[in-house]
Legacy VTK file of the C-alpha trace (Angstrom):
# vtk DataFile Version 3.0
C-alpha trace
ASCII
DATASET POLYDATA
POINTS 167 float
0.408 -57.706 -45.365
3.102 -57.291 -47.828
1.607 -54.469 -49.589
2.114 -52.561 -46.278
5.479 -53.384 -45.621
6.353 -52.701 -49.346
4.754 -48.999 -48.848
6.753 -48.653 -45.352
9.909 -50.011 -47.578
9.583 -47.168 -49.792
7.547 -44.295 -47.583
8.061 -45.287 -43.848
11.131 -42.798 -43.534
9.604 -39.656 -45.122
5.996 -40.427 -43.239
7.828 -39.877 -40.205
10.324 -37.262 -41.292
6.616 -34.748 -42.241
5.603 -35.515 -38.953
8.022 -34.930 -36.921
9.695 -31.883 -38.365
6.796 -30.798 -40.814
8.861 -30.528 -43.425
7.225 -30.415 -46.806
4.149 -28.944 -45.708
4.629 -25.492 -47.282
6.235 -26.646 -50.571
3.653 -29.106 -50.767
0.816 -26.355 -50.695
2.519 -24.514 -53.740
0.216 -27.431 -56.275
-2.799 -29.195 -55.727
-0.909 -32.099 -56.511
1.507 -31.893 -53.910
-0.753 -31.192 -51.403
-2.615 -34.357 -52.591
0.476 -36.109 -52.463
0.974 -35.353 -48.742
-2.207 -36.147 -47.935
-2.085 -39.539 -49.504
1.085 -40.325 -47.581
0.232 -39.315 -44.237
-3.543 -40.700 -43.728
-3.684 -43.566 -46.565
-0.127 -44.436 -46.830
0.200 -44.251 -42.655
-2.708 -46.477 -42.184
-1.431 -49.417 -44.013
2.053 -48.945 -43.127
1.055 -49.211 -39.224
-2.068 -50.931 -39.345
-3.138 -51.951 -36.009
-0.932 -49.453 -34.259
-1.454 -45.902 -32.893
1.513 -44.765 -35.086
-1.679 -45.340 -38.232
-3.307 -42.130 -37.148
-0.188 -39.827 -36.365
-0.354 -38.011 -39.608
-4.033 -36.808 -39.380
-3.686 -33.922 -37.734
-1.450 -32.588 -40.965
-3.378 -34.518 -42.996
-6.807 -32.755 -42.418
-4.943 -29.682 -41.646
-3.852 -30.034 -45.568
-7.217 -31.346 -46.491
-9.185 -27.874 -44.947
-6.698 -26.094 -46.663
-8.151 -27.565 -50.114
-11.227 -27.172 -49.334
-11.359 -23.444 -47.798
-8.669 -22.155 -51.152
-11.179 -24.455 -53.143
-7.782 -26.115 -54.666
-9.479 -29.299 -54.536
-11.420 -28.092 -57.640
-7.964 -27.616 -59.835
-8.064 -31.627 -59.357
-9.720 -34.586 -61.370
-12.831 -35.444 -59.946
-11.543 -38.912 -58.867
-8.353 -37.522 -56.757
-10.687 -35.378 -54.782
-12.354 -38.346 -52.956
-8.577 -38.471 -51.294
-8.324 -34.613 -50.230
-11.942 -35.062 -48.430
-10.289 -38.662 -46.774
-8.593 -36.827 -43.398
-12.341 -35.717 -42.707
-13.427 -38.503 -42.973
-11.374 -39.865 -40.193
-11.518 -37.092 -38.063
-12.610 -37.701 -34.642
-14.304 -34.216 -35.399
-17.822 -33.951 -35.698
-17.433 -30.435 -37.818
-14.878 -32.312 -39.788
-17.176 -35.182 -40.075
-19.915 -32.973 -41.327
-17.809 -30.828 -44.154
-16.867 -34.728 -44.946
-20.104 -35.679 -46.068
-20.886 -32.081 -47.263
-17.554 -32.664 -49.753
-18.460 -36.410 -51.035
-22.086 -36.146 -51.189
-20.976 -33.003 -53.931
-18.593 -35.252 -55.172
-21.158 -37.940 -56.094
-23.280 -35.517 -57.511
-20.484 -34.551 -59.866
-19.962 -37.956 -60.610
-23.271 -39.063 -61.493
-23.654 -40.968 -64.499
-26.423 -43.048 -65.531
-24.656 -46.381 -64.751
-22.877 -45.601 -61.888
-25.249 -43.951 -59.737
-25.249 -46.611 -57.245
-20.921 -46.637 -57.083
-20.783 -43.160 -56.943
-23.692 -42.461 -53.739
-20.945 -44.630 -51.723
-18.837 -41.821 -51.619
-21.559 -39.679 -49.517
-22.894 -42.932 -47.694
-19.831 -43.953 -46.650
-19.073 -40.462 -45.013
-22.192 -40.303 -43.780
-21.782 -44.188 -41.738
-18.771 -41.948 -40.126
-20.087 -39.483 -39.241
-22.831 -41.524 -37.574
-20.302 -42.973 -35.805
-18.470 -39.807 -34.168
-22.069 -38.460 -33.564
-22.733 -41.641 -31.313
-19.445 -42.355 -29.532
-17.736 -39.081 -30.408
-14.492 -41.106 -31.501
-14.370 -44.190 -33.758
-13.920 -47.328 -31.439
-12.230 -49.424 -33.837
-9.397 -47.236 -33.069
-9.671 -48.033 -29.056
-7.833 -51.122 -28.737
-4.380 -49.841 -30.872
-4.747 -45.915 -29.028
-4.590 -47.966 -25.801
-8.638 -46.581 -24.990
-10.888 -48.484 -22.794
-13.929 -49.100 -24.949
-17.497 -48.521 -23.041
-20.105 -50.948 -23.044
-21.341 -49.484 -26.065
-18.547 -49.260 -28.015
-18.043 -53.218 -27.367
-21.454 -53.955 -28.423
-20.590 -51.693 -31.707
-17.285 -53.672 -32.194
-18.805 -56.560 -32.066
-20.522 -55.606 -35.920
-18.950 -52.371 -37.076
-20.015 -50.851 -40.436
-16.826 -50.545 -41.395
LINES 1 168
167 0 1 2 3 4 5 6 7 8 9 10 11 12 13 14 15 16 17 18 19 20 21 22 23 24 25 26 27 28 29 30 31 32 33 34 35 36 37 38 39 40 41 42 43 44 45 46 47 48 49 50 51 52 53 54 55 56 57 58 59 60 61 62 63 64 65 66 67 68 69 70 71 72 73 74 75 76 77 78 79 80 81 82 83 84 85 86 87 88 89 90 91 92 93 94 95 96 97 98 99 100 101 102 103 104 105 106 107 108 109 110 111 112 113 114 115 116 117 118 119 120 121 122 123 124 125 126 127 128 129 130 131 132 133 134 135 136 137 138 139 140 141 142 143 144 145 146 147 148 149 150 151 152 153 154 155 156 157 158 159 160 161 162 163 164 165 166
């Protein structure tokens, strides 16, 4: 996709540079901002640039590393409502089930906070979309669409799932 390779263009370097030497992580936890910032690069920013590769999920563990951190300082509050959805993101892809639960504890508040009386419906996928996830890791314990580019043998019913994923 060209979007992807314009984002590695521009990010690709630095993506790798936080992972491998963690550099930026402290400064970046001076401002909710930065720490947003860091957590957009290395789980949304990662996924497109490798899509399809394992390389997509090497910044998660920093990523929801700098997500709990948010959460447990409550930083995520100093943010618009509409940049939090990002901060709770790394839980959301956690192959965690605690994470996974905190995930849908942190988006179904977020929709609540959201709630207006024409967006109801827009704003509950926030929580129901965390919750699909976390159905997900409760089942398999790891999300199988992720199998095939973590070189992981899928089980039978992790095919069967593949073959009509949620997501």
């Amino acid at each position: 996709m060209v979007i992807d390779a314009q984002i590695k263009a521009k990010f690709g370097a630095l993506h790798t540079q936080v992972i491998a030497t963690k550099e930026h992580v402290d400064a970046a936890k001076e401002t909710p901002e930065g720490t947003l910032a860091l957590i957009i690069l290395l789980d949304q920013m990662g996924r497109n640039m490798y899509r399809g590769q394992a390389q997509a999920f090497s910044g998660d563990p920093i990523a929801r590393s700098l997500a709990m951190f948010m959460v447990r300082r409550k930083f995520h509050e100093q943010l618009r409502l509409v940049k939090r959805s990002f901060v709770y993101m790394p839980l959301m892809h956690a192959e965690d089930a605690e994470a996974q639960e905190l995930s849908v504890q942190m988006y179904t508040e977020l929709a609540e906070q959201l709630k207006a009386p024409d967006e109801d419906a827009k704003n509950d996928d926030f929580a129901a979309f965390a919750q699909l996830h976390r159905d997900v890791i409760g089942e398999f314990g790891r999300f199988p669409s992720r199998n095939k580019a973590l070189g992981r043998e899928s089980t039978p019913e992790e095919a069967e799932w593949l073959k009509n994923p949620p997501f």
